[in-house]
Structure formats: structure tokens, C-alpha cells
Backbone bond lengths (Angstrom), bond angles and torsions (degrees), N, CA, C in turn:
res aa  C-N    CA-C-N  psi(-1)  N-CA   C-N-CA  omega(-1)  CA-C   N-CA-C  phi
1 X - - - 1.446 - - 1.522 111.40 -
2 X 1.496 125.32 -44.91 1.438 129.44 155.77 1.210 110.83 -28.87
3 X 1.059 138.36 -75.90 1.037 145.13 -145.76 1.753 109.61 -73.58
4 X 1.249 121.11 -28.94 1.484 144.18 -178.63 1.473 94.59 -64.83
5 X 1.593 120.06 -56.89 1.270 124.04 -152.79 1.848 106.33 -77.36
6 X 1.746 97.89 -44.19 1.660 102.77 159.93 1.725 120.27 -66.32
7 X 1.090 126.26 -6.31 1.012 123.43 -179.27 2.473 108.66 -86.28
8 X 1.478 74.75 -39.55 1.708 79.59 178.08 1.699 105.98 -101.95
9 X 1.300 127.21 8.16 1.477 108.61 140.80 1.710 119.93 -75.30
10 X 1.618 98.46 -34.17 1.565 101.76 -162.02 1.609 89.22 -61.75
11 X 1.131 125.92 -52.14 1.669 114.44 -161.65 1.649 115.72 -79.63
12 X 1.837 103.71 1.31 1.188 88.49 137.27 1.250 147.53 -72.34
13 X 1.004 103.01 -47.48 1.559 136.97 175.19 1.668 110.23 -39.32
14 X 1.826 114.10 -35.34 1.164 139.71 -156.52 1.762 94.40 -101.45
15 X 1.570 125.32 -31.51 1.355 117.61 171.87 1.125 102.15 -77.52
16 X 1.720 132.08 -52.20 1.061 113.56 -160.32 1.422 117.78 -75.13
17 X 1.092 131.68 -15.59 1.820 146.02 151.62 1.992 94.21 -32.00
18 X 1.475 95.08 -78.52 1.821 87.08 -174.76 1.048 121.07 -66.68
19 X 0.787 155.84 -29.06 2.119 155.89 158.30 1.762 94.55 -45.14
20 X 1.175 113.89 -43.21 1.663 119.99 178.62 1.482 97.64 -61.38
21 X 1.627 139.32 -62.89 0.699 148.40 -130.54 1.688 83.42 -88.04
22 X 1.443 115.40 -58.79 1.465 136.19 -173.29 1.639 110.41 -34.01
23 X 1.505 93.79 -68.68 1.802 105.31 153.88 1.528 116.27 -19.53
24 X 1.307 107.99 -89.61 1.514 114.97 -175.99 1.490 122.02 -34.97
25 X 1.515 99.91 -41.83 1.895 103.14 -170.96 1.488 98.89 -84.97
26 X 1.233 129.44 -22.24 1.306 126.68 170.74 1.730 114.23 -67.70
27 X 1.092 124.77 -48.55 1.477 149.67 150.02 2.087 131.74 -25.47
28 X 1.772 85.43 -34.76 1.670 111.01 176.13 1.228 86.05 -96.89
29 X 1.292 133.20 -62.45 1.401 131.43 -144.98 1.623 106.50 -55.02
30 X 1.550 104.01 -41.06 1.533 111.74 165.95 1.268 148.09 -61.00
31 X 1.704 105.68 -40.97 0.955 109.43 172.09 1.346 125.72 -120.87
32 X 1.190 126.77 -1.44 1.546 143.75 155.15 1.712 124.21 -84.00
33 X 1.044 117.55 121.33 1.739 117.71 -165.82 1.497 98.48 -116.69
34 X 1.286 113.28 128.34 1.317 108.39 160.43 1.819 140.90 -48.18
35 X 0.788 134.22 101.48 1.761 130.29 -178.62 1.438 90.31 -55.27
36 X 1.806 106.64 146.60 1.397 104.56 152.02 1.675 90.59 -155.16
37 X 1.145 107.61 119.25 1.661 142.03 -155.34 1.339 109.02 43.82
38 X 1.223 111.89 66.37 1.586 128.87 -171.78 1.451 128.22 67.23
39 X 1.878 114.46 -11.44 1.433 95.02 -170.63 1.368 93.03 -92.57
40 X 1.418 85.30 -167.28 1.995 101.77 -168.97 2.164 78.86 -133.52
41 X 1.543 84.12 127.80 1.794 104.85 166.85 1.548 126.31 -101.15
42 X 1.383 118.74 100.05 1.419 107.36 -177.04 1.521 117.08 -81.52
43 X 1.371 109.43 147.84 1.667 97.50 148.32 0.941 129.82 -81.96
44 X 1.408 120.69 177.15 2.122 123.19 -166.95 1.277 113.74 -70.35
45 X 1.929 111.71 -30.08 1.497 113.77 158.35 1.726 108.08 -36.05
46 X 1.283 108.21 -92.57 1.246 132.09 -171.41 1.899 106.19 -34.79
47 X 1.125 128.56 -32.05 1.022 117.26 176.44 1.719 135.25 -118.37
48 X 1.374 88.04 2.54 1.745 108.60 135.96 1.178 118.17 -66.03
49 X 1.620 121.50 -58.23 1.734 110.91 175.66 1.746 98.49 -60.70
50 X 1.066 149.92 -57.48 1.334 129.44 167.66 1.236 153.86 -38.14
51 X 1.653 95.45 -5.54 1.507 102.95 160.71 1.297 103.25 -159.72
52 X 1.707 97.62 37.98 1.794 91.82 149.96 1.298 105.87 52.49
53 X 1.648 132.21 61.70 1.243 129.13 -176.01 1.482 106.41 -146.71
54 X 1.320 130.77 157.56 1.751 125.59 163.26 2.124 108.01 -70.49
55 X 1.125 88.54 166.83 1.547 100.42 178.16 1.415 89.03 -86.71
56 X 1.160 143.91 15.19 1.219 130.88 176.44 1.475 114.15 -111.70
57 X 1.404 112.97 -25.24 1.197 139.71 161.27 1.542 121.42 -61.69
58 X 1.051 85.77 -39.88 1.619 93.20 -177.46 1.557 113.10 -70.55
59 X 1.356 101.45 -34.02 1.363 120.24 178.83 1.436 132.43 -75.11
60 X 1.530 89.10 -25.08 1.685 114.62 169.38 1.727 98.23 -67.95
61 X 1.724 110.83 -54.13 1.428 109.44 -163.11 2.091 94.69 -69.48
62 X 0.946 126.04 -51.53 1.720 100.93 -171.39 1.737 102.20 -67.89
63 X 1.209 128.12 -31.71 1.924 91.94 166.78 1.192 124.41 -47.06
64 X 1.635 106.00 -45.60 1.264 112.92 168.38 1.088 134.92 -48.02
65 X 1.510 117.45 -27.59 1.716 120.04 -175.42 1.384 113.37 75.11
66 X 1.396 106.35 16.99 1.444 108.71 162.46 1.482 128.65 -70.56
67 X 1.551 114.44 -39.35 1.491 136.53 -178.49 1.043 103.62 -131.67
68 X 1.639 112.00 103.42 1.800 127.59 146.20 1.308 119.85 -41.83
69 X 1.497 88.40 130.68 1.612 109.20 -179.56 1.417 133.38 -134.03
70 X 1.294 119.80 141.57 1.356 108.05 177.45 1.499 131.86 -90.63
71 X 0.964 146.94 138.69 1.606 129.61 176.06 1.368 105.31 -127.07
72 X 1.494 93.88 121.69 1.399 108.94 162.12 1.092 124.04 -102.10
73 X 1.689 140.47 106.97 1.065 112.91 -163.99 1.653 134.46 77.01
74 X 1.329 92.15 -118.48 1.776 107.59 174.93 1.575 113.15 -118.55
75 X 1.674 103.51 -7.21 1.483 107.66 -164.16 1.714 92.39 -117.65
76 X 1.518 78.21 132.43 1.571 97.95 169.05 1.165 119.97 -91.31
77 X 1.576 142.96 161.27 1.042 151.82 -178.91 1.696 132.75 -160.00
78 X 1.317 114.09 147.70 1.653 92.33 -172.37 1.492 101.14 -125.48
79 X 1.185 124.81 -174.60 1.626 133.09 -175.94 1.410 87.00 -107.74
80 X 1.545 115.54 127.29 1.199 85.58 178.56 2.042 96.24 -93.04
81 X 0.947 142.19 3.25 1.653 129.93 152.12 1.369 107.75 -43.51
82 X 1.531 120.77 -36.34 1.419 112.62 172.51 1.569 119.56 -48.05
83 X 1.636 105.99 -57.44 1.203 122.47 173.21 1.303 123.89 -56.62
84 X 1.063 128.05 -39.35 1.409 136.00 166.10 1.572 108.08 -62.48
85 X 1.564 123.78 -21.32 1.252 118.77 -158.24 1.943 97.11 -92.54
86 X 1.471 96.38 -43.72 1.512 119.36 -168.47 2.280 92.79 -65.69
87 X 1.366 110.25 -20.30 1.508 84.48 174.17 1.237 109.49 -98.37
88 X 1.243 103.94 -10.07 1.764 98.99 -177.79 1.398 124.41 -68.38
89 X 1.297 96.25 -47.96 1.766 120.66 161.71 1.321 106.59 -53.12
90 X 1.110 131.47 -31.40 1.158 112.18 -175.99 1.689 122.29 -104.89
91 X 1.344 121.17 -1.74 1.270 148.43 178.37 1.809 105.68 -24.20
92 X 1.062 130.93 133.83 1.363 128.34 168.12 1.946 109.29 -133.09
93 X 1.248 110.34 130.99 1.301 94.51 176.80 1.468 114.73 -85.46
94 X 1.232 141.42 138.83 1.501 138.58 172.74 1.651 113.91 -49.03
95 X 1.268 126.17 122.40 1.393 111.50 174.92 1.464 126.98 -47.81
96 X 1.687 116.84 -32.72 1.568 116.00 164.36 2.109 99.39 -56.45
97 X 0.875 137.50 -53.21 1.457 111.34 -176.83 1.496 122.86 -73.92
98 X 1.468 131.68 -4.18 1.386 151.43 -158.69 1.843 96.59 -104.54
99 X 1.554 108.89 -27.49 1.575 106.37 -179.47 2.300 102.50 -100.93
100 X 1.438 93.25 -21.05 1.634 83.86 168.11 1.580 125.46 -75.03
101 X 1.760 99.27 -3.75 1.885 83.55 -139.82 2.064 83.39 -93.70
């Protein structure tokens, strides 16, 4: 009977280890991106929250040919150097900072 009762703590012990583990890979998956020859690839999630935009918007800007994209498949993807490139280019200073500087 010992042994029954250590047997169903240990595999508690053994779920709550993977839900721990589950956590974490859910956790990388989010906020860590793979490099592959140094860039970093977002998805349209991720770069809607980056410029504060709808997924519909976003979608408006690649018909448009505003924001380069990759397609793999079914999955889209962006550089984000693209993204970084497309705000730079597009940068405007406010006239209140253009009369301080």
C-alpha cells in the first residue's frame, strides 16, 4: 500500500515538473525568436503590437507594398530590420521639436 501512495505523489510531482516545463516553452516561444543569418522574423501578431496597428491594417499595408513579407507556405512573416527600416524612413520630426532644436 506504501508504495501505491508514493507512487501517486511521485507522478504528481512528475505533472507538475511538465506544466513547469510547458510554461517555459510557451514563454521562449514568445519572447525569444530564432536568428537565421542574423535576422530576427516576426509574425503579423507581433508586429501589429509593434506599431500599434489592426491585423487588418497590416494587411492593407502588404497589398500596398508598404511592408515586406515573407510567405512560407500559409505563414507569413516579416524581417523585423525591415520594420525597423520602414520607421526610420519614415520618421517626421514634430514642428514643436524642429522650433526647440
Amino acid at each position: 500500500m506504501e508504495q501505491i501512495e508514493n507512487s501517486n505523489e511521485d507522478m504528481l510531482a512528475l505533472l507538475e515538473a511538465v506544466v513547469g516545463i510547458k510554461k517555459e516553452l510557451l514563454y521562449i516561444r514568445e519572447y525569444f525568436h530564432p536568428l537565421l543569418k542574423g535576422e530576427i522574423y516576426l509574425s503579423g501578431e507581433q508586429v501589429c503590437k509593434m506599431l500599434h496597428i489592426s491585423k487588418r491594417t497590416l494587411q492593407q499595408y502588404r497589398d500596398d507594398g508598404l511592408i515586406p513579407f515573407i510567405k512560407l507556405e500559409r505563414k507569413i512573416l516579416f524581417r523585423e530590420s525591415d520594420i525597423i527600416r520602414l520607421l526610420e524612413n519614415n520618421y517626421r520630426r514634430s514642428l514643436n521639436n524642429e522650433k526647440n532644436i
